[in-house]
C-alpha positions in Angstrom: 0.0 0.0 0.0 2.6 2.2 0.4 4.7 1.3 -2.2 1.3 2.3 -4.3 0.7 4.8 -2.6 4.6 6.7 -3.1 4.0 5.9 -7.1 0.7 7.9 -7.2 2.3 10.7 -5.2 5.3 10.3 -7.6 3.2 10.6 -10.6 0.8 13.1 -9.4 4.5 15.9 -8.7 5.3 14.6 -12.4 2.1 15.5 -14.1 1.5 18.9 -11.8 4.9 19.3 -13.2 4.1 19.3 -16.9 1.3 21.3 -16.0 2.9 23.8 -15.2 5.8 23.7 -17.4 3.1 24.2 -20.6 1.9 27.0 -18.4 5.4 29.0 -17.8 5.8 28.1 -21.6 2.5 30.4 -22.6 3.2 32.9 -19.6 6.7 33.8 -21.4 5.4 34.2 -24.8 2.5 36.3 -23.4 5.0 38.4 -21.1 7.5 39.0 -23.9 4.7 40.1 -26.1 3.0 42.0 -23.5 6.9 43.5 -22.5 8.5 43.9 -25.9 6.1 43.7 -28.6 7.1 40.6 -30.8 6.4 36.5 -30.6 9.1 34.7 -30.1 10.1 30.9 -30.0 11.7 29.4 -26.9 14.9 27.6 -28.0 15.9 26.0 -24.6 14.6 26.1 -20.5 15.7 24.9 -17.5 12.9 24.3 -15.3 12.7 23.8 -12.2 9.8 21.3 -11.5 9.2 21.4 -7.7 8.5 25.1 -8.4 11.5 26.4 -6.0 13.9 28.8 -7.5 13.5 30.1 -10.5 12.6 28.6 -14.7 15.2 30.0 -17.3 14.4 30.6 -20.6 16.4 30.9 -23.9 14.3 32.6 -26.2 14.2 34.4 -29.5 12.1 36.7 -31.9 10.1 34.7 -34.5 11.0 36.8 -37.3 15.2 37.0 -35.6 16.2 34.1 -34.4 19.9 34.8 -34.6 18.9 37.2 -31.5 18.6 34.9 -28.2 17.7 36.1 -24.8 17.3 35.0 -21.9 13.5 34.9 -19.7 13.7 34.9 -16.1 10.7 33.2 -13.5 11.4 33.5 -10.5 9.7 32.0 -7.3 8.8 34.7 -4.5 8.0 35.1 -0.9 5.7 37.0 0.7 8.5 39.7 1.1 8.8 39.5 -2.8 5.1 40.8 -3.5 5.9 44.5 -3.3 8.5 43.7 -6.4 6.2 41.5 -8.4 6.3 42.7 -12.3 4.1 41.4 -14.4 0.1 41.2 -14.1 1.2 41.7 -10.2 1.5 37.9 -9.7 4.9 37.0 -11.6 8.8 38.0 -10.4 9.8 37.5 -14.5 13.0 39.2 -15.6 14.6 39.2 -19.0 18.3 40.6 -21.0 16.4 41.6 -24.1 17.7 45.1 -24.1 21.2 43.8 -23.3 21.4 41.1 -26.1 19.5 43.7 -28.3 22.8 46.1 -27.8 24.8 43.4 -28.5 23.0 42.1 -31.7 23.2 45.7 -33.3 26.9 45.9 -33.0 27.2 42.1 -34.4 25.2 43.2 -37.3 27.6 46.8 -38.1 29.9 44.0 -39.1 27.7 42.3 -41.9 29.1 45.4 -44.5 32.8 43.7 -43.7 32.4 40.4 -43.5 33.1 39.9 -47.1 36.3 41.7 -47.2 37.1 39.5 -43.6 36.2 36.0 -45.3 38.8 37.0 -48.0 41.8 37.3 -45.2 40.5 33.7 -44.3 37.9 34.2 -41.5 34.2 33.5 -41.2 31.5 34.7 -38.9 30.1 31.5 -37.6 31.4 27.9 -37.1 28.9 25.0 -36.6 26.3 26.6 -33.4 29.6 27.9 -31.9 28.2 31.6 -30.7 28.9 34.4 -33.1 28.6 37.4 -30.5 28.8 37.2 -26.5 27.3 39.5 -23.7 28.5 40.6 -20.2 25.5 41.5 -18.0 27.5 42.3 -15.3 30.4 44.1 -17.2 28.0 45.1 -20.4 31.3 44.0 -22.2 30.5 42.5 -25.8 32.6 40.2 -27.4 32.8 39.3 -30.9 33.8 35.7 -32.5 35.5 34.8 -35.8 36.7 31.7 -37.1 40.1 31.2 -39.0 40.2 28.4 -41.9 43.7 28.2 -41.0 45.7 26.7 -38.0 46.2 29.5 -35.7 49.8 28.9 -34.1 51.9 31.2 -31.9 54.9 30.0 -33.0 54.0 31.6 -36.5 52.3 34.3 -35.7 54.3 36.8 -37.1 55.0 35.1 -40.0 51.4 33.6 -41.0 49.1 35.2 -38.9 50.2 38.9 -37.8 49.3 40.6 -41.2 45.9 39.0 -42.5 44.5 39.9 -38.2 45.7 43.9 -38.9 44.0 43.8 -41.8 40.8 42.5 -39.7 41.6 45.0 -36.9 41.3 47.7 -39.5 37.8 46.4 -41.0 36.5 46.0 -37.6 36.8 49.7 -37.2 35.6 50.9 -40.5 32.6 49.1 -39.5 32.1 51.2 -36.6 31.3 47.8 -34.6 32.0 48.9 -30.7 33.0 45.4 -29.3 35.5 44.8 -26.4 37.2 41.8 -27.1 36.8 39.8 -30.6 37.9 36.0 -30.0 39.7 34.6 -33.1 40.0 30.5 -33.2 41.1 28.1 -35.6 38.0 25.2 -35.9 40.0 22.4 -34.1 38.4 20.3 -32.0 38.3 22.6 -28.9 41.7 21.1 -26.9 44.0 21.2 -29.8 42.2 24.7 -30.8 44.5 27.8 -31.4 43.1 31.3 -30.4 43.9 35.2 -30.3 42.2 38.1 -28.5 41.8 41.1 -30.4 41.6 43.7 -26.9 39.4 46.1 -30.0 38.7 49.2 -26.7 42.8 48.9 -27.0 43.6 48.5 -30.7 41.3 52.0 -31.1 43.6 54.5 -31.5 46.0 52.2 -32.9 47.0 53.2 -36.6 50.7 51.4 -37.3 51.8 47.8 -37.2 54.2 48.3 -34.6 51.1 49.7 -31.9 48.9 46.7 -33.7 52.2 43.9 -32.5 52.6 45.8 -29.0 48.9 45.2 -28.3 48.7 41.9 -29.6 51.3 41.1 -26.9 49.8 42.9 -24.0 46.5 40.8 -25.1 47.9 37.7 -25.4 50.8 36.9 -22.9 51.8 33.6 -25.0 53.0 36.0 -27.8 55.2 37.8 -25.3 56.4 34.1 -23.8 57.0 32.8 -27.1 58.9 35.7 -28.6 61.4 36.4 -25.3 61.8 32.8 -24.9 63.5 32.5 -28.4 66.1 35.0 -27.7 
């Protein structure tokens, strides 16, 4: 009996949990419509299905998906009430605004990204993210993906021109990133990778400023460089 009676119980949590997981799923679309103005599609949640703690959401626009964001439930307690948000019986938060910022800037690069391809870069490498937000810092990083090895140990040599060159489009683009990540498309151990520091590399305008900051940005350059002297 109580064996039977634990399963019932068991299954009772489970389908109180689906329940309310198709629920959260309509309350997001209707909050994000009701917030922002647009239907979206949710990519991805975490749910929590004791409903303790908060539901995530990964969401997008239906008519951008290349724009995700992130929708916030939270679970309250009494002392919550006063900060409730939405139809005064939800704590929902969302980064729309932030990943909005952060989309923009991604896109100033599209007018570029032909000339970039040609110096043997591309935008976007399988699902691998294509632009990264800070919510904390509101930094913005940009990604790009070399068809070529990347290798310290011929930077200089193979590498140190074609990445000016991209330093230089970058700013004709008028794209305000902090930090674009440049990586070969290994598998992710065996992966090369450079940090373009871009706030840095602003007011630079000669090779030599372009090769200082690399260094500064990259400490292996530095390493490898002193350590063949």
């Amino acid at each position: 009996m109580k064996k039977v009676f634990m399963m019932f119980s068991l299954f009772l949590v489970m389908i109180l949990g689906a329940c309310n997981s198709l629920s959260n799923d309509q309350l997001i679309k209707d909050y994000v419509k009701d917030t922002h103005g647009f239907d979206i599609v949710i990519k991805s949640s975490d749910k929590n299905s004791l409903e303790l703690g908060k539901d995530s959401y990964v969401v997008s626009p239906v008519d951008h998906q290349e724009l995700e964001f992130t929708v916030v439930v939270n679970s309250y307690s009494a002392e919550d009430e006063p900060k409730l948000n939405y139809r005064n019986k939800h704590l929902i938060r969302d980064n729309y605004s932030t990943a909005l910022a952060a989309d923009t800037e991604l896109h100033k690069l599209d007018e570029v990204i032909p000339e970039i391809k040609k110096l043997g870069f591309n935008e976007s490498f399988n699902d691998e993210p294509r632009v990264f937000f800070s919510e904390v810092k509101d930094d913005i990083w940009g990604f790009l993906y070399s068809t070529s090895h990347l290798d310290i140990k011929s930077f200089e040599e193979k590498d140190f021109d074609r990445l000016y060159e991209v330093h230089k489009l970058i700013k004709q683009s008028g794209a305000s990133f902090d930090l674009i990540i440049v990586s070969d498309t290994r598998e992710l151990n065996d992966r090369g990778s450079l940090v373009l520091d871009i706030k840095k590399l602003k007011d630079v305008n000669t090779k030599e400023e372009f090769l200082l900051e690399m260094k500064k940005a990259n400490p292996g350059i530095t390493g490898f460089y002193e350590n063949k002297k």
